[in-house]
C-alpha positions as CSV (number, residue, x, y, z in Angstrom):
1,X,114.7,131.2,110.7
2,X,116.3,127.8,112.9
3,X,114.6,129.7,116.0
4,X,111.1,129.6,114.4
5,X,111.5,126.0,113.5
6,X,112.9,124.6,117.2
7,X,109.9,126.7,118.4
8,X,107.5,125.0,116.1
9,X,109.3,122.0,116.7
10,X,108.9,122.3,120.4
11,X,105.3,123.4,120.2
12,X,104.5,120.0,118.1
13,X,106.4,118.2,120.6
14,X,104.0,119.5,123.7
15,X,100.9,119.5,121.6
16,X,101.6,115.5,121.0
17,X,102.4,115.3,124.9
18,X,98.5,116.9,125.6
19,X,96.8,114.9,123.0
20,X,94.0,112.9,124.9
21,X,94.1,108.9,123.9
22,X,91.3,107.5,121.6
23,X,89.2,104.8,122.4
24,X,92.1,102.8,119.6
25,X,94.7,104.2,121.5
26,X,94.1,103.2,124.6
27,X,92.9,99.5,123.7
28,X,96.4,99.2,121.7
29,X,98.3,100.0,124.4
30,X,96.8,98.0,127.4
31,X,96.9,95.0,124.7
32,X,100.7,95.4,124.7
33,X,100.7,96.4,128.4
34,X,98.6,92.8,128.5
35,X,101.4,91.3,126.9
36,X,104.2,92.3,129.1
37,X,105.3,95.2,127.2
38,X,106.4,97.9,130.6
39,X,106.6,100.8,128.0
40,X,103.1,100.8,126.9
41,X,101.7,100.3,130.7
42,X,103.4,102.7,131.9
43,X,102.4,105.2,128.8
44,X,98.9,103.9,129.6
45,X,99.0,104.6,133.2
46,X,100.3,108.6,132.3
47,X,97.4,109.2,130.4
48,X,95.0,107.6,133.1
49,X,97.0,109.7,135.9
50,X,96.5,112.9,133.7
51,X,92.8,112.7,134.2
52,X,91.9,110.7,130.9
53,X,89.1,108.3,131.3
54,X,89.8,106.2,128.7
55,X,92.6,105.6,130.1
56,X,91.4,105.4,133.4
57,X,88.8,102.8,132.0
58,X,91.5,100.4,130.8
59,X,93.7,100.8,134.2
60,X,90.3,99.7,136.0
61,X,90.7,96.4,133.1
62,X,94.0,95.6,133.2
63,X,93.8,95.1,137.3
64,X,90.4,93.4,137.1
65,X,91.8,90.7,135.0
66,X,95.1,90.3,136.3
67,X,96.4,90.9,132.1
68,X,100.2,92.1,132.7
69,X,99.8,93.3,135.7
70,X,98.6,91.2,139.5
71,X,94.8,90.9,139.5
72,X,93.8,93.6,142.0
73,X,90.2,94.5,142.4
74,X,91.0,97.4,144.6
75,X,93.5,99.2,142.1
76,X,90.6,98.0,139.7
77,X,87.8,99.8,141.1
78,X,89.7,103.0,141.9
79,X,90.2,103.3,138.6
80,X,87.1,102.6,137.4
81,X,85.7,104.7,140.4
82,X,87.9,107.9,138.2
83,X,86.4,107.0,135.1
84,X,82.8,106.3,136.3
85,X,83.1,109.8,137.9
86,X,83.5,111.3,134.7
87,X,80.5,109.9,133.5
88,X,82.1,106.8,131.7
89,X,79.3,104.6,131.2
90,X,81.5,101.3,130.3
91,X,83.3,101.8,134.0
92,X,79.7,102.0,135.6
93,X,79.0,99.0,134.7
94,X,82.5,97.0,135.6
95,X,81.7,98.9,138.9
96,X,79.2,97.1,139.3
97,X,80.2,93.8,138.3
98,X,83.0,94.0,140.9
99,X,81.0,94.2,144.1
100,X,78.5,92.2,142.8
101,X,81.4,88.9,142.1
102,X,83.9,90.0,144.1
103,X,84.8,87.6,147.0
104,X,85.3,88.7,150.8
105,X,84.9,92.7,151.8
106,X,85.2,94.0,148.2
107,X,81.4,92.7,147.6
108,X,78.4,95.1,148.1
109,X,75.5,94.5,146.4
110,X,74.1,98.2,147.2
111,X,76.9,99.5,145.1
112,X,76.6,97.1,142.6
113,X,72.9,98.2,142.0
114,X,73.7,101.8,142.5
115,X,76.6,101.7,139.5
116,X,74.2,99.0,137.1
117,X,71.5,101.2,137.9
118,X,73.9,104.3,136.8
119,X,74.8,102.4,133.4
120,X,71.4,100.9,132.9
121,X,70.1,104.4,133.0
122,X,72.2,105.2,130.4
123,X,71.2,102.7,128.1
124,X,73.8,100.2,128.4
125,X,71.8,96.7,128.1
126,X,74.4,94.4,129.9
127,X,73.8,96.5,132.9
128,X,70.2,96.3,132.3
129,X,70.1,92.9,132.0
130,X,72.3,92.3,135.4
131,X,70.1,95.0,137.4
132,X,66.9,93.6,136.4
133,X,68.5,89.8,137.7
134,X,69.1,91.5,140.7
135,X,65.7,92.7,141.2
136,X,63.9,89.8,140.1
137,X,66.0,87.4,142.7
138,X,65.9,90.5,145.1
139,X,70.1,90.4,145.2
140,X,70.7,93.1,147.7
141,X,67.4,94.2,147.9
142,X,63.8,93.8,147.8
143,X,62.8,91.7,145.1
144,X,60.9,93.4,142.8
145,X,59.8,91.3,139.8
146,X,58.2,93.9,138.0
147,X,60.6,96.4,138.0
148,X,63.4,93.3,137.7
149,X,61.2,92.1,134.1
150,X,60.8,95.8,132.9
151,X,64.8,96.2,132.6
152,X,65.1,93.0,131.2
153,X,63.5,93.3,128.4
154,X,64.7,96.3,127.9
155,X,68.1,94.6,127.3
156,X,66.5,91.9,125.3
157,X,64.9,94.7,122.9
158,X,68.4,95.8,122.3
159,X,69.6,92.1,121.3
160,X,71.6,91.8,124.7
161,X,72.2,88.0,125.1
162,X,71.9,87.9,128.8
163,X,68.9,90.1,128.7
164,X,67.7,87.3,126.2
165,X,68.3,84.5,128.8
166,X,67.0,86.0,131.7
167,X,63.5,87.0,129.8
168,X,63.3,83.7,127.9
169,X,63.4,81.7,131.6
170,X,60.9,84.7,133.3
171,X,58.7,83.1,130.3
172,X,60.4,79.1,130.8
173,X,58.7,79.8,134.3
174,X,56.1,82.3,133.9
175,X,57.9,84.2,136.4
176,X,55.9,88.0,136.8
177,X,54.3,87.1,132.9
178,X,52.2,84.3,131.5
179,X,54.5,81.3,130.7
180,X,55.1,80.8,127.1
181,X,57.4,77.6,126.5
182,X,58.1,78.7,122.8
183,X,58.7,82.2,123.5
184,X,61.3,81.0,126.3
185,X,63.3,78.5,123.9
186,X,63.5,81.1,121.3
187,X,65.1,83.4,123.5
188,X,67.3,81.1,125.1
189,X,68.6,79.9,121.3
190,X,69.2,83.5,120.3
191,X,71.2,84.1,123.2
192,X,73.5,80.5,123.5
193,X,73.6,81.4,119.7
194,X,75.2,84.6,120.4
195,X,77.6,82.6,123.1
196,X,75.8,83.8,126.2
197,X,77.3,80.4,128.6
198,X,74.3,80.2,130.7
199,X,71.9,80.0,128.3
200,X,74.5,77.3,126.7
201,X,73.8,75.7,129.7
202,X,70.2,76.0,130.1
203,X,69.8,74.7,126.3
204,X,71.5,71.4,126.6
205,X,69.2,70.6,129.6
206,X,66.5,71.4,127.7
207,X,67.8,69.5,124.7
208,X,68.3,66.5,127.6
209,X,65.1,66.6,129.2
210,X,63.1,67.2,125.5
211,X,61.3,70.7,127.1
212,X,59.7,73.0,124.3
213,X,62.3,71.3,121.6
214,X,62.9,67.7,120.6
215,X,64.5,65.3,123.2
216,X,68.5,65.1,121.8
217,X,71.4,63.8,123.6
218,X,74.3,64.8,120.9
219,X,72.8,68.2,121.2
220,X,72.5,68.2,124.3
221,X,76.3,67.1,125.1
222,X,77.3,70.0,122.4
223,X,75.8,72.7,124.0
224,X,77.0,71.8,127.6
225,X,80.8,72.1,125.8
226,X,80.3,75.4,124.8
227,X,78.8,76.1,128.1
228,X,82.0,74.6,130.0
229,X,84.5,76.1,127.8
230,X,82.9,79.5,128.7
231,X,83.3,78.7,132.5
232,X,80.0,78.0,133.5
233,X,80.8,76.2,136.7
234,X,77.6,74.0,136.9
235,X,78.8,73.0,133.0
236,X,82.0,72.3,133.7
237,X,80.2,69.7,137.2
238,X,78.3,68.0,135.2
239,X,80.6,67.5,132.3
240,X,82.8,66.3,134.8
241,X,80.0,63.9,135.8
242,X,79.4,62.7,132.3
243,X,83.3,61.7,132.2
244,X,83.2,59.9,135.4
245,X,80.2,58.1,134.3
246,X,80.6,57.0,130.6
247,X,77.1,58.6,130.0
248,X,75.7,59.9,126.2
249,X,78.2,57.9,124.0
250,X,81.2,59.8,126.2
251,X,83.9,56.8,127.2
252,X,84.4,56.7,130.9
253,X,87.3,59.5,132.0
254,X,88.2,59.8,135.3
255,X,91.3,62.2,134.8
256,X,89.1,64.5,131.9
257,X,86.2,64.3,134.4
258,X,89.1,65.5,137.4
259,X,90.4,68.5,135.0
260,X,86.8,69.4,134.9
261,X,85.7,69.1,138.6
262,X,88.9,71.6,139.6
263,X,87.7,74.0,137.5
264,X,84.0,74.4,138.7
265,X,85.5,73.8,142.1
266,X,87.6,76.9,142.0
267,X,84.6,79.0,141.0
268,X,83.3,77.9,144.2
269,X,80.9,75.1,143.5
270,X,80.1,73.4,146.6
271,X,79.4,70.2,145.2
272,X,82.4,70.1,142.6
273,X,84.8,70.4,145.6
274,X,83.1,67.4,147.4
275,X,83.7,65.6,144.4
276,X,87.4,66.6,144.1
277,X,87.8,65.8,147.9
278,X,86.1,62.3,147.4
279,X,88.8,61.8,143.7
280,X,91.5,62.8,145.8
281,X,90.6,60.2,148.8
282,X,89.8,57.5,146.3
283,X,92.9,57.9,143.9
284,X,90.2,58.3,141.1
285,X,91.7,60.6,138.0
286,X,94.4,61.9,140.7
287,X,96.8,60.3,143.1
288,X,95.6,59.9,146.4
289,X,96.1,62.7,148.5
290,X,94.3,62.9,152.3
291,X,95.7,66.2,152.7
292,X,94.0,67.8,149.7
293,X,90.9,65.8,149.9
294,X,90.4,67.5,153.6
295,X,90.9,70.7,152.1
296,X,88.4,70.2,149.4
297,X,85.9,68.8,152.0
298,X,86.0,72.0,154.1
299,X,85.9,74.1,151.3
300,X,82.8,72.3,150.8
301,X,81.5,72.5,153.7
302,X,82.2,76.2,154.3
303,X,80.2,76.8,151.0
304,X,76.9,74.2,152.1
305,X,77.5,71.0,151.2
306,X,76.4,68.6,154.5
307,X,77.9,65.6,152.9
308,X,81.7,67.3,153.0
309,X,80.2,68.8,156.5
310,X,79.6,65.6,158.3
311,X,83.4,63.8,156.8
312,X,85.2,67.0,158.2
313,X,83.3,67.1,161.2
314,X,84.4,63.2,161.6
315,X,87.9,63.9,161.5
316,X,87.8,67.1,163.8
317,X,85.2,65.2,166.4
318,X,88.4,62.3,166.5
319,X,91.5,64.5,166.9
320,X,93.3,62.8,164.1
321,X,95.8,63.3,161.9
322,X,94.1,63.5,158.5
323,X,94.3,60.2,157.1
324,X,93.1,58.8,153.5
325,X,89.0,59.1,154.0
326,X,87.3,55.6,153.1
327,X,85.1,56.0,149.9
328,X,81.6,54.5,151.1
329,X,80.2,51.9,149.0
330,X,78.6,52.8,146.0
331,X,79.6,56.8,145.8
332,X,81.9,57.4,142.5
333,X,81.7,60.1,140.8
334,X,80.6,64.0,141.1
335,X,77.8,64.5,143.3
């Protein structure tokens, strides 16, 4: 009788070693593995090795986002490459968002359309929605505005917010179908509504400028919060402007309009990091600092702003040490 019950025992024991992780699973364990607890990555990362794609899935997200492990987008996409392989539809797409965003030799648009395309085929509407922007701004490829418009609104028809954005400006702009002002506002609402950041963005200039809804600056100024605090970097620059200026009721902050400039810097804005180089010569929000104003300049400059181009060039053309760059008259604030 013990024998039967060690071997049933035993039997339980490998059955619980083979059972495949659920979707609940999976996500409990790379939020603990998120949190620093080793245990549950490594139990995550047994399950991905054996094959599981759910598993594999949340690998591919814990290395995208840097969550208790170092960001890595190349352990990111092999696991998602695993996944993806299986037919996981969710990896597709973060396939695809990865060598569309990622910076240096990681980014390749032709795989990013290949895996959106993948997804989008599949019915996923994000993926939809980020193929069809591709198309329509010919990203990689061709443009091809009527192919672009068809999956948008295919992602729009399933309520997607981006999908919403991206059709309501074809219709701001009349963009490959007749403009419609109203039918563009709408769909830009719905989709700031549902916290999409770019329509955020594109709501509070409409709210500034008074196009297709009534002129409001408190709006306005709300909108373009929730548009910053989601990470939209051309929020976050001209937040930053409205600080250094004093402008819609806002009192004058250079150091909130500093914290603001870093932020859209480091996503790469151009003219954010000419206006960090020019807060950091000036000893406006931050203490001076030559050194760190020069390497906001080039940064600058290496992404297209002439401005930073022609103070770097400057220094270089004299030989110099870098010294503490002489604000010219009359340029304060973000530009």
């Amino acid at each position: 009788m013990r024998w039967k019950l060690l071997l049933c025992a035993a039997l339980c024991s490998l059955a619980a070693c083979a059972t495949t992780l659920t979707e609940h699973d999976a996500d409990t364990l790379a939020t603990q593995a998120a949190k620093g607890n080793v245990q549950a990555g490594e139990a995550l990362e047994k399950h991905a090795k054996a094959g599981e794609l759910v598993a594999q899935r949340f690998m591919g997200a814990l290395y995208s986002a840097g969550r208790g492990v170092p960001r890595n987008d190349e352990r990111a996409l092999e696991w998602f490459h695993k996944a993806a392989d299986q037919g996981d539809m969710l990896s597709m797409h973060d396939l695809g968002v990865i060598y569309q965003r990622a910076p240096g030799k990681l980014r390749d648009y032709k795989q990013a359309l290949k895996w959106y395309r993948k997804a989008a085929q599949m019915g996923y509407a994000r993926s939809q929605a980020n193929l069809g922007e591709m198309l329509t701004e010919g990203t990689g490829t061709a443009q091809d505005l009527p192919a672009g418009r068809q999956w948008i609104e295919k992602a729009a028809a399933q309520k997607e917010p981006h999908g919403e954005y991206l059709l309501g400006m074809l219709y701001l702009q009349g963009r490959g179908i007749d403009k419609d002002l109203a039918a563009g506002v709408r769909l830009i609402r719905a989709a700031a509504e549902a916290g999409d950041r770019d329509a955020e963005y594109r709501l509070a200039l409409l709210y500034g400028n008074g196009m297709g809804v009534q002129q409001d600056d408190k709006q306005a100024l709300a909108w373009l919060r929730k548009s910053a605090e989601h990470s939209q970097r051309d929020a976050e620059y001209l937040l930053a402007a409205i600080y250094a200026r004093g402008l819609y009721g806002v009192k004058r902050d250079d150091e909130a309009s500093v914290v603001w400039l870093r932020r859209s810097a480091l996503q790469g804005h151009a003219q954010a990091q000419y206006a960090l180089g020019l807060a950091y010569a000036e000893g406006r929000g931050v203490a001076k600092d030559a050194v760190e104003a020069y390497t906001w300049f080039r940064q600058a400059a290496k992404n297209g702003s002439r401005r930073a181009a022609r103070l770097v060039k400057r220094v270089e053309s004299r030989k110099e040490k870098v010294q503490p760059l002489v604000p010219l008259p009359g340029r304060t604030g973000p530009r």
